[in-house]
KOLVEXDREN-732656 format. One record per atom (N, C-alpha, C, O): residue in three letters; x, y, z. Coordinates in steps of 0.05 Angstrom, whole numbers, plus 5000, padded with zeros to 4 digits. Each point is the difference from the previous one (the first is absolute). Example, Ala and Ser with C-alpha at 12.3 -4.5 7.8 and 13.67 -1.06 7.14 Angstrom:
// KOLVEXDREN-732656
ALA526448865156/ALA498250245000/ALA501850245000/ALA502150005013/SER497250214973/SER501650245001/SER498550225014/SER501050225004/
END
This chain:
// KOLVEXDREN-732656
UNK723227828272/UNK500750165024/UNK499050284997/UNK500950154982/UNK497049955037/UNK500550264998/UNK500850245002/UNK502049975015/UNK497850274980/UNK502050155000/UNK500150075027/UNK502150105006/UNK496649905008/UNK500149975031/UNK502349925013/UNK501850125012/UNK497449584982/UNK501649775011/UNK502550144992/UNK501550065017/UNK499150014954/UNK503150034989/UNK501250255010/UNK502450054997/UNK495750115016/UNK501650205020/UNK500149965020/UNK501850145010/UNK496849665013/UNK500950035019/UNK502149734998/UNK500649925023/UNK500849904952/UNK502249935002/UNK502250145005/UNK501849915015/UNK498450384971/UNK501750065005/UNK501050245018/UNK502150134999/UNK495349905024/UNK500550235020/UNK501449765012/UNK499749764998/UNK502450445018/UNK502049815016/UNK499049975028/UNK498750195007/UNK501449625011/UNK498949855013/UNK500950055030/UNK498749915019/UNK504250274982/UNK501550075022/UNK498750285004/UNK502050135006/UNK496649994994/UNK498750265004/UNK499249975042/UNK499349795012/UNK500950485000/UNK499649995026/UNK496850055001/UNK500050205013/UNK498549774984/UNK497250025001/UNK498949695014/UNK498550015020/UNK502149804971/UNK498649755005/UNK501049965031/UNK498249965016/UNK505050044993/UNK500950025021/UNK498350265027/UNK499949995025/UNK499050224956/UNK499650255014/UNK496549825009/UNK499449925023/UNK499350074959/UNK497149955007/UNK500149695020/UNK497949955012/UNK504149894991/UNK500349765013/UNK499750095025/UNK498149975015/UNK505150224991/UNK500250175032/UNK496750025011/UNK498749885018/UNK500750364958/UNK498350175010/UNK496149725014/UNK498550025020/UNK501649784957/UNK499149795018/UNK500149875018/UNK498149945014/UNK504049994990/UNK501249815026/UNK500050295021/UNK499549905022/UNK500750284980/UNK500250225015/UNK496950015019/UNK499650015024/UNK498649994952/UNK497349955003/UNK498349815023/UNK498150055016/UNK504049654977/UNK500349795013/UNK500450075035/UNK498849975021/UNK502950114974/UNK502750065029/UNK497250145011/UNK498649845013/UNK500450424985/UNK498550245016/UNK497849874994/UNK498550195003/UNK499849604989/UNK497749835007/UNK500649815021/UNK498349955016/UNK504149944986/UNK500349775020/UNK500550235037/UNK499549925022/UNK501450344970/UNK500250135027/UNK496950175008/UNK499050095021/UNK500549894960/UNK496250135005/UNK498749825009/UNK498250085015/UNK502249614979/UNK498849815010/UNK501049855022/UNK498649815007/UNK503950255006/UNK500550105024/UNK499950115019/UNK500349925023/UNK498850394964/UNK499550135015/UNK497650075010/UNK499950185017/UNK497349664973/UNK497949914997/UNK498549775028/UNK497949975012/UNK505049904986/UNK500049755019/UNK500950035021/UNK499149855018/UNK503050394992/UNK501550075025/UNK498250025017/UNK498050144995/UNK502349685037/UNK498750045017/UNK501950275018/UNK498950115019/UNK503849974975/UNK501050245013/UNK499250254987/UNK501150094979/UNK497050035032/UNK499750284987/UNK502250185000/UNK500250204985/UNK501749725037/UNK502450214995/UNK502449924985/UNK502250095004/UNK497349734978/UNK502549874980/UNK498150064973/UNK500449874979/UNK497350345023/UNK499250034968/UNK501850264986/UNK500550024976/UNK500250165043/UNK501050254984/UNK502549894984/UNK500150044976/UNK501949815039/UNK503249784981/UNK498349914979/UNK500850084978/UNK496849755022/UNK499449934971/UNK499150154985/UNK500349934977/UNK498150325028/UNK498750124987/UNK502150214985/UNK499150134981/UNK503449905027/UNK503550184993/UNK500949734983/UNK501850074985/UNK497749675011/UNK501649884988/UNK498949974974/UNK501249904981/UNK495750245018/UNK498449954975/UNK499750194988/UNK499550004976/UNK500650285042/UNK500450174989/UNK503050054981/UNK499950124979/UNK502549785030/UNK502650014997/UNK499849874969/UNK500850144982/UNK497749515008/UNK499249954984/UNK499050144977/UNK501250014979/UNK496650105026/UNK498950174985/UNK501750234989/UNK499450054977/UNK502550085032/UNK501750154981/UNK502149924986/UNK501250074980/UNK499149715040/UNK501749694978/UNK497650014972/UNK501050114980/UNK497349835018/UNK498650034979/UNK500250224980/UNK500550004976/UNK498650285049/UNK500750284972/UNK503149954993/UNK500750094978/UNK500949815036/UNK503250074978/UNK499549824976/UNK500450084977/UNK498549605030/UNK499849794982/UNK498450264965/UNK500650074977/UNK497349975045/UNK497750064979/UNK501850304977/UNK499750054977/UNK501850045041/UNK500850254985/UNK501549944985/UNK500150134979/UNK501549705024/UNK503049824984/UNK498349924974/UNK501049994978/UNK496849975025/UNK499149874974/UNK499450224979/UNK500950004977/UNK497650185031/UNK499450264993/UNK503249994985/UNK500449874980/UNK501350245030/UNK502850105004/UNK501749854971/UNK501950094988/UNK496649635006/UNK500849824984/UNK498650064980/UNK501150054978/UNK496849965025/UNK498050054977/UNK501050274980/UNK499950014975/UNK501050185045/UNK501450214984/UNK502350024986/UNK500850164982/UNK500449625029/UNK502049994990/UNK500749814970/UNK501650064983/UNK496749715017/UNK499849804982/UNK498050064975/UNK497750075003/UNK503349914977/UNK498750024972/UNK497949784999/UNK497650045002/UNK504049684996/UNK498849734997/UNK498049855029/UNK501549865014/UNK496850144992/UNK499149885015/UNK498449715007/UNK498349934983/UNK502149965030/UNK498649624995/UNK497350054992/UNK498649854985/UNK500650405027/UNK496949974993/UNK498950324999/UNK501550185007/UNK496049874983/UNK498450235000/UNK501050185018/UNK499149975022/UNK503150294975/UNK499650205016/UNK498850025021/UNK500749945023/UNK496450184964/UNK498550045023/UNK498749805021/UNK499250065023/UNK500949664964/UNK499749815022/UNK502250015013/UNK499550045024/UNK501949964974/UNK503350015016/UNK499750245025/UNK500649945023/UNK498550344969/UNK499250165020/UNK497449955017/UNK500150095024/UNK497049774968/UNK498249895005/UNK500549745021/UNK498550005020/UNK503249814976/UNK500349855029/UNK502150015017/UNK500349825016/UNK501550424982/UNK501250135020/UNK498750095012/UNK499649925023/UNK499050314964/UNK497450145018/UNK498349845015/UNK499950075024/UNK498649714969/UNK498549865008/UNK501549805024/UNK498649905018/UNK504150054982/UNK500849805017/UNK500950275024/UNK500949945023/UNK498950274971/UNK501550255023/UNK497149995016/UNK499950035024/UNK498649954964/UNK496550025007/UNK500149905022/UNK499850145020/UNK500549584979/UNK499749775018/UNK501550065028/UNK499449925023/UNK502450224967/UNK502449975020/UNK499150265017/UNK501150035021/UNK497050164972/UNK498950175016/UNK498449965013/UNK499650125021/UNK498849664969/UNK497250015013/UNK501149795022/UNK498650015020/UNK503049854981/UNK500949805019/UNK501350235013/UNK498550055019/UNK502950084980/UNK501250215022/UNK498450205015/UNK500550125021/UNK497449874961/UNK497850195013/UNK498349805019/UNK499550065024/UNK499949794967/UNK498549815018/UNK501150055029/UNK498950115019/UNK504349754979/UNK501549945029/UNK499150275011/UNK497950005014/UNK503250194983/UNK501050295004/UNK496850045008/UNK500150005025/UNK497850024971/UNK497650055014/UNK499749815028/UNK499650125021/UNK500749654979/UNK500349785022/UNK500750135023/UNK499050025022/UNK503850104963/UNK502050195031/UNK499150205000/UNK498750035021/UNK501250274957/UNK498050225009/UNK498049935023/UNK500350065024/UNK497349784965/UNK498649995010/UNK499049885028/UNK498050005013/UNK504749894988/UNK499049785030/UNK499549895013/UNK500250005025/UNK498649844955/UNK497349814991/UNK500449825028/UNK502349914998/UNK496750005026/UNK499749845013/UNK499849714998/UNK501249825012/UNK497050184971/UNK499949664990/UNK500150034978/UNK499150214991/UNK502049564992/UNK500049954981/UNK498449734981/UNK500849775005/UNK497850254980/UNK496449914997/UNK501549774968/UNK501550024981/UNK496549755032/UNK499649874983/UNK500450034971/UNK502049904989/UNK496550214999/UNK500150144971/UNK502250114994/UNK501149974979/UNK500050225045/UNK503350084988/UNK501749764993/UNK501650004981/UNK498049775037/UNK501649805003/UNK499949924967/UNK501949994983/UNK496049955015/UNK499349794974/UNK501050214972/UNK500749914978/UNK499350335028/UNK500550174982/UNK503049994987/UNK500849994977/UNK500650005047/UNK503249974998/UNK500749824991/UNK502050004985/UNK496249755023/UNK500649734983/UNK500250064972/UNK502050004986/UNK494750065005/UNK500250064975/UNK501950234991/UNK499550054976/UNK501550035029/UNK502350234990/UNK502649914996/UNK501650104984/UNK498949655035/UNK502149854992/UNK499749834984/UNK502149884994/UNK496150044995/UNK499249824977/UNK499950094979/UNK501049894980/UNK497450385019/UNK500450214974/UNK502549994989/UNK500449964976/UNK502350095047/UNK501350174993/UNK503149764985/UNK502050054987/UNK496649685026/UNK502149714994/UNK498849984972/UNK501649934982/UNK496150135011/UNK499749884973/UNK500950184976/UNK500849934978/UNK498750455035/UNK501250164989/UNK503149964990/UNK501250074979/UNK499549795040/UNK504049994998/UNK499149724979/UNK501649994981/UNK497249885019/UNK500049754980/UNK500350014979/UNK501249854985/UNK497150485012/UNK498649984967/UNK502350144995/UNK501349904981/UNK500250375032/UNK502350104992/UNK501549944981/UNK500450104978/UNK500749595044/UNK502349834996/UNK499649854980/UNK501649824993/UNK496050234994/UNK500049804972/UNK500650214974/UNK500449934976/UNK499650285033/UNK499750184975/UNK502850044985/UNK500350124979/UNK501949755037/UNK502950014978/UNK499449964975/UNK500750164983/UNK497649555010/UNK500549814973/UNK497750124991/UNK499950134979/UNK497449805042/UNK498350024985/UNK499149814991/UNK498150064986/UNK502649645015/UNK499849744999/UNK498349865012/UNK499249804988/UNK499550265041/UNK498949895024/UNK496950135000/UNK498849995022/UNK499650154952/UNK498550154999/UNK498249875020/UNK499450145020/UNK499649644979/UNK498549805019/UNK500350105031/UNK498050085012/UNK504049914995/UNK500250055031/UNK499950395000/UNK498650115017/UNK502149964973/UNK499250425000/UNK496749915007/UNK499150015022/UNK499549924956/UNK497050004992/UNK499149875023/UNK498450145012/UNK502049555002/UNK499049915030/UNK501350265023/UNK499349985023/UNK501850144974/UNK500750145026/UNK498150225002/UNK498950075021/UNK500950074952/UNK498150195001/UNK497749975013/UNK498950135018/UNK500149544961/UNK498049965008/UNK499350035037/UNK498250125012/UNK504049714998/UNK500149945028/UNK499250335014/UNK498150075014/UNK504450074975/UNK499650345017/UNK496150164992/UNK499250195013/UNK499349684966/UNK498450094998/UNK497749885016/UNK497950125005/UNK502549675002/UNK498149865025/UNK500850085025/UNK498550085018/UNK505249914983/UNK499950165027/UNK498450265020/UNK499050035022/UNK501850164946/UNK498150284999/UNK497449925006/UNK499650055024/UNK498949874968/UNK497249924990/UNK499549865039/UNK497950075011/UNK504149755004/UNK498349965027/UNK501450235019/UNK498750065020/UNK503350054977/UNK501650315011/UNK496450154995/UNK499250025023/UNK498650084959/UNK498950234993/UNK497849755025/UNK499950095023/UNK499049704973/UNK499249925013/UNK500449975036/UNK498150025015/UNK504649924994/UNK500850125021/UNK499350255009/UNK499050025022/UNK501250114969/UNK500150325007/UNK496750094997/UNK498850075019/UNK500349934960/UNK497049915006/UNK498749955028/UNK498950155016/UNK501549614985/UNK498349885022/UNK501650085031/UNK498649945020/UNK503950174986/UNK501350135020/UNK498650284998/UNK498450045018/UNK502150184962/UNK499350205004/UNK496949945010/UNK499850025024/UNK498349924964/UNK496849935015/UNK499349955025/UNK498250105014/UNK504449634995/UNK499949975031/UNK500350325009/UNK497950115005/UNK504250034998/UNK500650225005/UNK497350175010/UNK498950045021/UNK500650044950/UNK497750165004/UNK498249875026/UNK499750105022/UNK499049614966/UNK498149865017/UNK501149925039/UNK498749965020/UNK504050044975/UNK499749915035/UNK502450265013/UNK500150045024/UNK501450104959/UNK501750145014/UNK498850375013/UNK499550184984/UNK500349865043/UNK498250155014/UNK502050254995/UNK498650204999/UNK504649854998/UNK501850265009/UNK500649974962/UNK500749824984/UNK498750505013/UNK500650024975/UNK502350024990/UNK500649954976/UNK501250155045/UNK502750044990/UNK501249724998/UNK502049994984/UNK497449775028/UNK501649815002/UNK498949864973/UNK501849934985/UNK495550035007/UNK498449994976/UNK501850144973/UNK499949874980/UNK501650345019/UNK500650134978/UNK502650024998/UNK501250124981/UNK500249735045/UNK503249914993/UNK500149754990/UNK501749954983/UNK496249815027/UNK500549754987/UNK498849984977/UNK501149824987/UNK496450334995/UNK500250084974/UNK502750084988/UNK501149874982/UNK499550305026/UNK502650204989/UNK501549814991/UNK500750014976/UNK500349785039/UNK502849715011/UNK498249884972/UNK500750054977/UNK497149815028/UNK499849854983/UNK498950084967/UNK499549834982/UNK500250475016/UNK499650104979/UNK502949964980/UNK500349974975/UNK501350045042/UNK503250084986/UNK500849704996/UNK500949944978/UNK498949925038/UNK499449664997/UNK499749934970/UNK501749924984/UNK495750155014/UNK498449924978/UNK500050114977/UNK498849954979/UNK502950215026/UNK501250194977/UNK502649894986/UNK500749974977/UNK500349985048/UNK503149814996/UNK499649744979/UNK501749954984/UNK496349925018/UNK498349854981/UNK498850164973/UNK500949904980/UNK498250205017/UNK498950134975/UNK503150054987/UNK500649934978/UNK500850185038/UNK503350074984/UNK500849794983/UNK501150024978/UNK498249785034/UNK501349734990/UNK499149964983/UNK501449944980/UNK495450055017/UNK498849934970/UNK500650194983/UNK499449984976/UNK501750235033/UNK500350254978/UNK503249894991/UNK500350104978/UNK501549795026/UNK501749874997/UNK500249764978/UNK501750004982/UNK496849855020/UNK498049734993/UNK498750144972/UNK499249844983/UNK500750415014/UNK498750004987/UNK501650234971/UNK499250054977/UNK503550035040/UNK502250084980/UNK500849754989/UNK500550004976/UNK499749785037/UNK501949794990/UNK498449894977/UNK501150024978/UNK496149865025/UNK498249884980/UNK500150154972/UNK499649904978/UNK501250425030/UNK499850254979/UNK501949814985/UNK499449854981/UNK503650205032/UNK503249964988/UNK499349674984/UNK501549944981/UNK496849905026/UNK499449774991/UNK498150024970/UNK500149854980/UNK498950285024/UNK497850014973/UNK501850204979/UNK498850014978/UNK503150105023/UNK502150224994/UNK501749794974/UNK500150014975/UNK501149805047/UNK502549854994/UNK498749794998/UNK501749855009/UNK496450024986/UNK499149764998/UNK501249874965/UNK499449774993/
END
């Protein structure tokens, strides 16, 4: 056994961190399924209620995210690396911005219609963000390394057709859209989109860390 293994027998197992980064996933979950809602609404005047309910989320997140911080200061012993411990807080608060920023431009902005590519974008954002909560929820034991490693994998193809989406939307743009301002709000929408995606692999990519760590 190594000496690894023989310490993390005996960090104790009831610590609030694993519960804190769960929230802060499933949270993730919740404000992707209302973006991709709010994505789909044929009432333009029922987007500002969703776009207040994701916003409302999102600081559900900074308390989640700060509590951990808050923990981290407080606790000597931790399940895992410090700084990974502050690294996918940070990284899961990420997500939870760029999904709030997304909505929150939608309504700034005004947007009249709402375009294909946004649609498909949201999808992928809620797919990101289910597999994100996957890989989370495996990190108690540490046992399930298999399913962390397929989820990643999954969020890194996600990313990979999200850069592709946005790609071939922003081009149309340029190529068929005549009013520039309307051109540089649905960049803007789907810039933050696609960002909301990059978060995720930056996510995906603390966990693989915490894996090669504790392996």
């Amino acid at each position: 056994m190594s000496l690894n293994s023989i310490f993390q027998y005996f960090v104790p197992k009831d610590k609030k961190f694993f519960p804190l980064f769960e929230q802060a996933s499933n949270n993730l979950i919740d404000m992707a399924k209302l973006l991709k809602e709010l994505v789909n609404l044929a009432d333009v005047t029922k987007r500002k209620d969703l776009c207040r309910k994701i916003e409302d989320l999102e600081h559900r997140g900074d308390d989640i995210s700060h509590q951990i911080h808050l923990e981290l200061g407080k606790n000597f012993i931790t399940p895992f690396d410090r700084e990974d411990i502050h690294t996918l807080a940070s990284s899961l608060d990420d997500v939870a911005d760029f999904i709030h920023g997304s909505s929150n431009r939608i309504e700034l902005y005004k947007l009249d219609q709402i375009t294909d590519p946004m649609i498909e974008m949201a999808d992928l954002i809620l797919e990101a963000t289910e597999d994100v909560a996957k890989a989370v929820h495996e990190l108690r034991n540490l046992k399930n390394i298999r399913n962390i490693t397929d989820s990643c994998v999954r969020i890194n193809s996600i990313e990979n057709k999200a850069d592709y989406i946005f790609d071939k939307a922003v081009g149309e743009l340029f190529e068929f859209e005549k009013d520039a301002i309307a051109l540089i709000k649905y960049k803007e929408v789907l810039s933050a989109m696609e960002t909301a995606t990059d978060k995720c692999e930056d996510v995906a990519n603390v966990l693989e860390s915490i894996l090669v760590k504790n392996a």
